[in-house]
C-alpha positions as CSV (number, residue, x, y, z in Angstrom):
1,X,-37.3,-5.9,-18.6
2,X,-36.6,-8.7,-21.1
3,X,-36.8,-11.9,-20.4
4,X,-32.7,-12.3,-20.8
5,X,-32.3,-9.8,-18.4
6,X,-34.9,-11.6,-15.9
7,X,-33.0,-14.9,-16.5
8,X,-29.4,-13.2,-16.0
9,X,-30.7,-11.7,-12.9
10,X,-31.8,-14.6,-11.6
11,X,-28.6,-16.8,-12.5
12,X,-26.4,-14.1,-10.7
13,X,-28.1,-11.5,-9.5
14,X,-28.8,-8.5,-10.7
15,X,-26.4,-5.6,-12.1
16,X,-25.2,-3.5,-9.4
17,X,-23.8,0.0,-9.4
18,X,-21.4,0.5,-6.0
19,X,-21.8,4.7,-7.8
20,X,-19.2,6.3,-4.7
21,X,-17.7,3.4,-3.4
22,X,-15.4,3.2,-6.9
23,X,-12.2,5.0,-6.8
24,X,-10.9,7.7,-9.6
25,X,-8.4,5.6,-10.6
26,X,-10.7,2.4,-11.2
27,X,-13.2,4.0,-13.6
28,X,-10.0,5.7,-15.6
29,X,-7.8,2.6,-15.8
30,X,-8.0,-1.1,-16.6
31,X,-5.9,-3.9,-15.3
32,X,-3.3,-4.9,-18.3
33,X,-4.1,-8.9,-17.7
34,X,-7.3,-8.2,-18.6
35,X,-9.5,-10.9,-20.7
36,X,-13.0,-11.9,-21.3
37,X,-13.6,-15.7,-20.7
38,X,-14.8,-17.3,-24.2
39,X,-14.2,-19.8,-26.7
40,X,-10.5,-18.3,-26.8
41,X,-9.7,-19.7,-23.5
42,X,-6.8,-22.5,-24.2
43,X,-4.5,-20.3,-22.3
44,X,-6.2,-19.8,-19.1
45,X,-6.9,-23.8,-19.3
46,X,-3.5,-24.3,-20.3
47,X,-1.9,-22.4,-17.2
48,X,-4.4,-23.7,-14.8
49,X,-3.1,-27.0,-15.9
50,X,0.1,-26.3,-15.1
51,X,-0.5,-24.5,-11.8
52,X,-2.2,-28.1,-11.1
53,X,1.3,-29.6,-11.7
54,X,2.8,-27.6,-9.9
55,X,4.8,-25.9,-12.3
56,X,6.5,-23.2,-11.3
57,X,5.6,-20.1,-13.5
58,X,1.9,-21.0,-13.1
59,X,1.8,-22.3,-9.5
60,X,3.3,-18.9,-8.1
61,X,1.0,-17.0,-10.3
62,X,-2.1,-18.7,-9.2
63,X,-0.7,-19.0,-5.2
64,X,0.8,-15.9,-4.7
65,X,-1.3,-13.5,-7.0
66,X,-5.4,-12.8,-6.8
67,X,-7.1,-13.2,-10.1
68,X,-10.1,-11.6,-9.7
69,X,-13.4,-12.7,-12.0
70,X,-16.8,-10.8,-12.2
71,X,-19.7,-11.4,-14.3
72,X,-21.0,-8.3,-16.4
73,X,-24.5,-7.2,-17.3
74,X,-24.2,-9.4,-20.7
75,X,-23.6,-12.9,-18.4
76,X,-19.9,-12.7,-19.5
77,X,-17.0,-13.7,-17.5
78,X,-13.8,-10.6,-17.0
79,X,-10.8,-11.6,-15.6
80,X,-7.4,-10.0,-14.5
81,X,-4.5,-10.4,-11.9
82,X,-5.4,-7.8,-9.4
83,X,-2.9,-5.0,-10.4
84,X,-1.6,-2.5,-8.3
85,X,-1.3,1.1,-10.0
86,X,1.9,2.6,-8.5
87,X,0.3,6.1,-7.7
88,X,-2.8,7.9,-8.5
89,X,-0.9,9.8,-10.7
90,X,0.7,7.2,-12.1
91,X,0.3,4.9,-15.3
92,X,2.5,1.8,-14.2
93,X,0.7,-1.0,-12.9
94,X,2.4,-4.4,-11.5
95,X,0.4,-7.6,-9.8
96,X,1.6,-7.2,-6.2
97,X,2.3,-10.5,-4.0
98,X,-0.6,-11.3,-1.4
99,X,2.1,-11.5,1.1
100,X,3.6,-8.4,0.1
101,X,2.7,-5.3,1.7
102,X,1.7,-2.0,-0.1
103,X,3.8,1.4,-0.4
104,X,1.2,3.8,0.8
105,X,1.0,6.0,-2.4
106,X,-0.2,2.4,-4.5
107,X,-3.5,1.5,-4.9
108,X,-4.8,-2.0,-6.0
109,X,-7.1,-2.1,-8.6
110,X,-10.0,-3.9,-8.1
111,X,-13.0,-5.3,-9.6
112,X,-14.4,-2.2,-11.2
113,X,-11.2,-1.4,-13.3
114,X,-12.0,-4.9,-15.4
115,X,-15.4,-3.2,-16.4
116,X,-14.4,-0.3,-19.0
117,X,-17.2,2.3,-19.2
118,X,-19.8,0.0,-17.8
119,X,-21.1,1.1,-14.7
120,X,-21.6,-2.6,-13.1
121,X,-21.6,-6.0,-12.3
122,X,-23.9,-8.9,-11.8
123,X,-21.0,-10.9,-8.8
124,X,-17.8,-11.2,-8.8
125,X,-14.9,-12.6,-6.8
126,X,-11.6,-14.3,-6.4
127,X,-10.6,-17.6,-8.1
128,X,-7.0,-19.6,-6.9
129,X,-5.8,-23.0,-6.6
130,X,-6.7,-24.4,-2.9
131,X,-3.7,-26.5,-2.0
132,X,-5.8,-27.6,1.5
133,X,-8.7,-29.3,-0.4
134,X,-8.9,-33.3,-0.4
135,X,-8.1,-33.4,-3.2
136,X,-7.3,-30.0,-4.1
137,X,-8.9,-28.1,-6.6
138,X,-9.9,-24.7,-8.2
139,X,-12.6,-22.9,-6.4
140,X,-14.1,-19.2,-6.5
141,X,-15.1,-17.6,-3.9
142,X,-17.5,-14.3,-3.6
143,X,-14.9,-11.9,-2.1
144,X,-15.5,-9.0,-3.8
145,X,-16.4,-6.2,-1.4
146,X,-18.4,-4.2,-4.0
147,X,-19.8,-7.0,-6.3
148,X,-20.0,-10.1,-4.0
149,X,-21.4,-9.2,-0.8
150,X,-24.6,-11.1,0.8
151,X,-25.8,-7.3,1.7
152,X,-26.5,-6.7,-2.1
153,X,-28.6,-9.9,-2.2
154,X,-25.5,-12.1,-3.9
155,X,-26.1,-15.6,-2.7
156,X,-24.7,-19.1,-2.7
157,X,-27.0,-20.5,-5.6
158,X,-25.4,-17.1,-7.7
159,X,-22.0,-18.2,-7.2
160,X,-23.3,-22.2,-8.0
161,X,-24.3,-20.7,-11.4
162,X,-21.1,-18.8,-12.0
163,X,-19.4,-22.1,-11.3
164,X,-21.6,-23.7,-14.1
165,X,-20.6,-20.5,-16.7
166,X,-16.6,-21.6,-16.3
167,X,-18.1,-25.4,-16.9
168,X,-19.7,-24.5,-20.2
169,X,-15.7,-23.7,-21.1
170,X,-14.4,-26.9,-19.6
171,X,-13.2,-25.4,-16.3
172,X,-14.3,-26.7,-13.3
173,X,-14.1,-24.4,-10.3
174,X,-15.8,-25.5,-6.5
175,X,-18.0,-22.4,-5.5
176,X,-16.8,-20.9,-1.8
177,X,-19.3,-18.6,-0.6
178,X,-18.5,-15.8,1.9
179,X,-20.8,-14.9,3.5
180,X,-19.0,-11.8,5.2
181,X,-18.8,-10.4,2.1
C-alpha cells in the first residue's frame, strides 16, 4: 500500500465496496448535475452564496433538494442533486423534492451513480443549508447508508477532514456526524 493510500485512508477512511447492496440502475447511470469539486468551483461558491441570501433559485435548491457529496479513492470530492430516474427502464432523470413523495416505479439515485466505473468510496454524505443553526451555516452530514455509516468504521474525525477538503476551496461547511448511519 503506498503511503498516499495510507494517508487517504486515514483522512477518510478507507475505500469501500457496498458489491450487492448497489442497484442496476446506479452502476449503469450517472446523476446529470454531476461535478467534481476543484479549482473550477466559482459556481458552486457562487450558488451557495446566494442560497445564503436567500435568493430564491438557490435557496429552494439547497432547502428543498439533497446534494449528495462523497469522496473517491483519489481524495476527490463528487457532487450531484440526488436524481430520481423515472423507471428502471427508463433514461429520464429529475431531482425530486424531499417533501415530495415517490411514484413507486422511480428510483432515486444515490451515491454510487456519482462514481462511474469505480467500484467505491472513501465517505460520503449529504451537504444543505441549516436554517436552525445560530447562526446558520453550511454543514455535511455522514448520511449515506452505503458510504457513511459508523458500521464501516466512518467516523467523526473522517467527516472533520472532509470538512477541511471543501476549506482548501474556500467553502466552509460544519461537519454533522450521524451516527445511525
Amino acid at each position: 500500500m503506498s503511503s498516499q493510500t495510507t494517508d487517504l485512508n486515514a483522512l477518510y477512511g478507507a475505500v469501500f465496496d457496498p458489491g450487492a447492496d448497489v442497484r442496476e440502475p446506479e452502476k449503469a447511470r450517472r446523476q446529470q448535475t454531476l461535478f467534481a469539486l476543484n479549482k473550477y468551483h466559482g459556481t458552486l461558491k457562487a450558488m451557495m452564496a446566494a442560497a445564503e441570501k436567500k435568493a430564491p433559485a438557490s435557496y429552494c435548491l439547497f432547502n428543498e433538494f439533497s446534494y449528495l457529496w462523497l469522496v473517491n479513492a483519489k481524495g476527490a470530492i463528487l457532487l450531484a442533486l440526488e436524481e430520481t430516474l423515472e423507471s428502471s427502464d427508463s433514461e429520464t432523470t429529475y431531482p425530486a423534492a424531499r417533501s415530495c413523495k415517490l411514484i413507486s416505479k422511480d428510483m432515486k439515485l444515490g451515491h454510487p451513480a456519482l462514481l462511474a466505473s469505480q467500484k467505491g468510496a472513501r465517505i460520503a454524505g449529504e451537504i444543505m443549508f441549516d436554517l436552525t443553526s445560530k447562526p446558520p451555516g453550511w454543514i455535511i452530514n455522514n448520511r449515506s447508508g452505503r458510504y457513511g455509516s459508523a458500521k464501516i468504521g466512518r467516523t467523526r474525525d473522517h467527516l472533520v477532514n472532509v470538512a477541511k477538503l471543501f476549506k482548501k476551496y474556500d467553502i466552509t461547511v460544519r461537519p454533522s456526524f450521524w451516527a445511525g448511519a
